[in-house]
N, C-alpha and C positions, 0 to 999 in steps of 0.2 A: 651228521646228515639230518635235512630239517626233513619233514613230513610234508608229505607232499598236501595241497589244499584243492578242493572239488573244484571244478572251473565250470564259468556259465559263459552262455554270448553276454555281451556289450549291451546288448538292445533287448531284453527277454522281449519275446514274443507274447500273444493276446492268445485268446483262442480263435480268434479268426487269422491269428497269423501276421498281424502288424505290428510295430514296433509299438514297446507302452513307456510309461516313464518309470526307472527304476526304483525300487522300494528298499526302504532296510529290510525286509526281510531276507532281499535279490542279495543287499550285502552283504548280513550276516551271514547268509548259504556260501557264499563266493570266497569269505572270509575264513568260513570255518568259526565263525564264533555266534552268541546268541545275539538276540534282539536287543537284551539290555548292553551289552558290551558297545556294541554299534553306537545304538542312544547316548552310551556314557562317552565316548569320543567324539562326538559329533558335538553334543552339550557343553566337549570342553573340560571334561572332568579328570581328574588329576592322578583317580585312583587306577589307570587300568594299566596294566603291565605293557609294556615297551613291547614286546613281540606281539602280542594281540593288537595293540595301537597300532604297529608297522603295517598289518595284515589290511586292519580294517582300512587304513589309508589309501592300500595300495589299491584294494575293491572298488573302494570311491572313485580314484580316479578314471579304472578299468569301467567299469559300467556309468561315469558321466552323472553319479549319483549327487541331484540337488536336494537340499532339507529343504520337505515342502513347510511354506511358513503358516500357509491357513490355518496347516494342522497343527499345527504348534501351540496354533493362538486359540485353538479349541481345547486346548489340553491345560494351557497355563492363562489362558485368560489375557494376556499381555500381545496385543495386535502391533506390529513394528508400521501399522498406514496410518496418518494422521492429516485429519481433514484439514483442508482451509476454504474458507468459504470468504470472499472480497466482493467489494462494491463493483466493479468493473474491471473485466480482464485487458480491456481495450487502454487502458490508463497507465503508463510507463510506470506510476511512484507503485501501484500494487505489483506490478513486476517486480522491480527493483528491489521491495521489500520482501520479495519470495525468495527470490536469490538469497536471501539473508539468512530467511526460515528455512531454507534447504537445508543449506549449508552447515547450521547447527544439528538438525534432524538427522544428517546424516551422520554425523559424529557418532551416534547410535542407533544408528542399523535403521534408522526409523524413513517409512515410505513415504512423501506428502502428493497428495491427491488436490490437486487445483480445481476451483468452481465460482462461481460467479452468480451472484444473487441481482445484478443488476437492478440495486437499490430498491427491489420489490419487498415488503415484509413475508406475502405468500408463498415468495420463492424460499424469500432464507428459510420459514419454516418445513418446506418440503424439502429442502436439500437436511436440516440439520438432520430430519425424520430420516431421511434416507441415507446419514452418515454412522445414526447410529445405530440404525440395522445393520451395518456393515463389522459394527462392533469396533471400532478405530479406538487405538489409545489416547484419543484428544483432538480436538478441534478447535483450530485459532479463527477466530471470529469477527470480520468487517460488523457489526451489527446494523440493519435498516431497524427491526422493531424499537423500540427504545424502551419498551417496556420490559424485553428478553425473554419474553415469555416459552420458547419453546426451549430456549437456550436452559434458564432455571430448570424446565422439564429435563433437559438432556445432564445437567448435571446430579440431578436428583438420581438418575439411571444408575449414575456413578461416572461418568464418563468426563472426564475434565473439561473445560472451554475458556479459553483465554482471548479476551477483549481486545481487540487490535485495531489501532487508532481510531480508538475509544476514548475518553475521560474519566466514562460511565466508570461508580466506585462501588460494585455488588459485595454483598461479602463474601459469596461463594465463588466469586469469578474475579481474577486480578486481568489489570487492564495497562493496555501500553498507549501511549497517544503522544502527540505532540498540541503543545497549547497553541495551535490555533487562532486564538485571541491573541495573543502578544503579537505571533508571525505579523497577521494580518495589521495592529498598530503599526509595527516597525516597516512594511510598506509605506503605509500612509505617511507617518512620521518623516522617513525617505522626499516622501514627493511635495510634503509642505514646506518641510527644509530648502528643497530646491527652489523654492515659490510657485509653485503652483495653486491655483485656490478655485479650478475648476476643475472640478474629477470625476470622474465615472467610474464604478464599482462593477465592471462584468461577474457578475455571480453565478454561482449554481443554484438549481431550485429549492424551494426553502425547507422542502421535505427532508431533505438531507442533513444531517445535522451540522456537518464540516460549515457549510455556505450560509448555518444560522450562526454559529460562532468564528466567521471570518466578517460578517457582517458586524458583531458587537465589535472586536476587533475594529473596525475601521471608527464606527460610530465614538469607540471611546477616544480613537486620535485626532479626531476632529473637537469632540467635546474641549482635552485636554488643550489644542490652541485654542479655541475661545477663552476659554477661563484662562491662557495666559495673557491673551490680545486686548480682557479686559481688564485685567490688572494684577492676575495670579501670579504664582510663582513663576519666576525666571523674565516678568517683564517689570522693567524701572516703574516706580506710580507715576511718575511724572508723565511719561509720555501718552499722548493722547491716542486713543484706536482709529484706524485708518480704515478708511472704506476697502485697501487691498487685504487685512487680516481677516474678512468674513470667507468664507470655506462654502462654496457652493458642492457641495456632494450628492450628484443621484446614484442611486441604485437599479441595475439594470437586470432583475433575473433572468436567465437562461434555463431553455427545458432541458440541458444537461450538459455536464464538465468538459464539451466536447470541443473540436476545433470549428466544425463544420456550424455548429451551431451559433457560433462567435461571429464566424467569417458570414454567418449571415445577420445578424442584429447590425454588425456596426455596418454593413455595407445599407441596410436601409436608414439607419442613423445619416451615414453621406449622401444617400439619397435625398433624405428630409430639410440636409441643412444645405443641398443646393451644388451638390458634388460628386460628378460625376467622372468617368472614367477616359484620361483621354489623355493629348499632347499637352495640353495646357489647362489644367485642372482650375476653376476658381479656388481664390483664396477661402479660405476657411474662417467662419461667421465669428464675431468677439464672441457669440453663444456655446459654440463648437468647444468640448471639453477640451483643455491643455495636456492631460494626462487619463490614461486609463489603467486601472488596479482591475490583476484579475486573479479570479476564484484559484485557475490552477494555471500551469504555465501552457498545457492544451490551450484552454480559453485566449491566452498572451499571440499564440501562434497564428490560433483563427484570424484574432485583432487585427493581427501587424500585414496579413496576406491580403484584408480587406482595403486598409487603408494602401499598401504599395499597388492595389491594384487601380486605386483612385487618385494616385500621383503624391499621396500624402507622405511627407518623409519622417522617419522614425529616427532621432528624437528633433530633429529639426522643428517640424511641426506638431508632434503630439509623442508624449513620454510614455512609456508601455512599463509596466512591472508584473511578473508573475507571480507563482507560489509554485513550491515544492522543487525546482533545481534539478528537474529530467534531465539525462544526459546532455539531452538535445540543446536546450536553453543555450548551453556554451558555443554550440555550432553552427546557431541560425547566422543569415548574413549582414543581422547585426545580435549581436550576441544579447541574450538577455539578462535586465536587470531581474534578480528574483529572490524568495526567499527561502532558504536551503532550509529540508527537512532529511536527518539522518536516516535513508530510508532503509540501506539493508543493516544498518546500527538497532534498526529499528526490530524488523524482522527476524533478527539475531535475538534480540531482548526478548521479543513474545513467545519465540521458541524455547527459552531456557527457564522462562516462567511457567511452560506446560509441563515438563521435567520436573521442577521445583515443587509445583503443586502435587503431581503423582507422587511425588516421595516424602509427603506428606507436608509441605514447606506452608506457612500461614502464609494467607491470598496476602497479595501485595499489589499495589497502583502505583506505575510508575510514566514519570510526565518527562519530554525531551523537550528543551527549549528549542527556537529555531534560529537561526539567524540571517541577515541582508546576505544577500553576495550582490556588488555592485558592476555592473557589466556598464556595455554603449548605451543602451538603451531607454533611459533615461538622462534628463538633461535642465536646466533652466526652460520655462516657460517662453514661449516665441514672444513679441513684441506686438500682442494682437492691440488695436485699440476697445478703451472699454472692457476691459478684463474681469470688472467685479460686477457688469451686466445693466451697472445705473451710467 
């Protein structure tokens, strides 16, 4: 015959009479055993006798009792929320790449709390201040500052911080990123292949660091044909340079990675060059770029809405390439050509490097190549006259 155990309500009451949320103590009482037994079963521990484990089990699930985690993370220092702080939440590849950072996080109990510095430095610095009040076990990091400065502060705290499509090589902070610079050549690369040698470069603003090094990127694959059109590697010496191997390239900044902002640059672009919106659009000037390279595949999207709006056809009339491979790219109603960046490979990696580091792991910087995905959307150059502008 077992012994009978004290019984409580479900809900203990307050002193005013409403329902409160159940404590170990509610279980231990319920249970018949102490505080520390409770603790020890809860925590997982191995040593406590099978009929007091049965008891404290059965209490838990009788009074609906959760371990509260704040308090936990008061007691042991180890907070299961970890901050991420991104350049823009509006922006599918930071999404994309959350999913990644979840989904590792979750593996270990661990909570992530999403936020958006919207490429401000004052912001990221107010948001890391207010993450690590919070006391979080780590914070993965879009960085705007480039200095890191509050970031260095908050790891000096103790508080880990991992660099997330970054380059930036701290020694105290390991960093995830994809190079950037290649993606961005192998665009370019892409579109002179094709023959194009009129291009426009839709960029993001140059405060950002991505749209400074998608810019070296393009500049170096236009360098790399010249120096072959004049005689470098991979062109015969005999043959002489053609007025079509010169590379007209502008650069076009945008005050940000957006669609909206896209869809209005190039729509005063058609404006300027005499092309407007209608049943029978004028032909498009030998001036008018052959191809547009853009910062993200947002920017590709604005593009391509501006020009169908102006009768302009994609790739008929003007070649479009993206960057980054948002879902979306595959499903416009002409798919895009772009270039793929591993994004929740990505968000996976940075998550496992905040882990690695807390358990004491030497900081580490690690770089994701990117690669072409070749879609419609892109194509040989139209048959404009006058193509090289003389």
């Amino acid at each position: 015959m077992t012994a009978s155990r004290p019984t409580s309500p479900a809900s203990p009451p307050t002193a005013s009479g409403t329902a409160r949320r159940p404590s170990v103590k509610d279980v231990a009482r319920l249970a018949g055993v102490s505080v520390g037994t409770v603790s020890n079963v809860v925590n997982g521990r191995t040593f406590v006798r099978a009929e007091a484990r049965e008891r404290v089990e059965a209490a838990i699930a009788e009074l609906g009792f959760v371990r509260n985690a704040t308090a936990k993370a008061l007691r042991t220092g180890v907070s299961p929320l970890v901050g991420v702080a991104v350049l823009d939440l509006a922006n599918p590849f930071f999404m994309e790449a959350a999913t990644g950072m979840e989904r590792r996080l979750n593996q270990d109990g661990c909570v992530m709390a999403l936020s958006s510095t919207h490429s401000d430095v004052e912001e990221e610095a107010r948001l890391l201040h207010a993450l690590a009040g919070q006391g979080v076990r780590g914070i993965l990091l879009t960085p705007s500052d480039t200095a890191l400065t509050v970031a260095h502060e908050v790891v000096g705290r103790g508080i880990p911080v991992v660099l997330f499509d970054s380059p930036a090589t701290p020694p105290d902070m390991p960093s995830i990123s994809v190079d950037d610079q290649k993606g961005a050549e192998l665009a370019l690369t892409h579109l002179l292949g094709l023959g194009h040698r009129r291009i426009a470069f839709l960029n993001g603003p140059r405060r950002v660091r991505q749209a400074r090094d998608r810019l070296a990127g393009v500049r170096r694959a236009v360098s790399l044909a010249a120096r072959r059109s004049a005689g470098g590697a991979g062109r015969p010496a005999s043959r002489r340079p053609s007025p079509n191997d010169r590379v007209d390239l502008v650069e076009i900044p945008l005050e940000s990675f957006t669609a909206n902002a896209a869809r209005d640059r190039v729509h005063q672009l058609l404006l300027d060059a005499g092309i407007h919106a209608g049943p029978a659009p004028r032909p498009l000037p030998a001036s008018f770029p052959t191809a547009f390279f853009c910062a993200n595949d947002l920017i590709a999207f604005g593009a391509m809405t501006a020009l169908r709006d102006a009768g302009v056809r994609v790739p008929t009339d003007v070649s479009l390439v993206g960057f980054d491979d948002i879902p979306m790219a595959s499903e416009m109603s002409v798919p895009l050509t772009t270039i793929r960046q591993p994004m929740e490979e990505l968000g996976w990696a940075a998550a496992e490097a905040l882990f690695a580091t807390a358990d004491g792991a030497p900081v580490g910087h690690r770089k994701f190549l990117p690669s072409l995905v070749e879609r419609a959307s892109a194509a040989p150059p139209p048959d404009r006259p006058d193509q090289s502008g003389r």
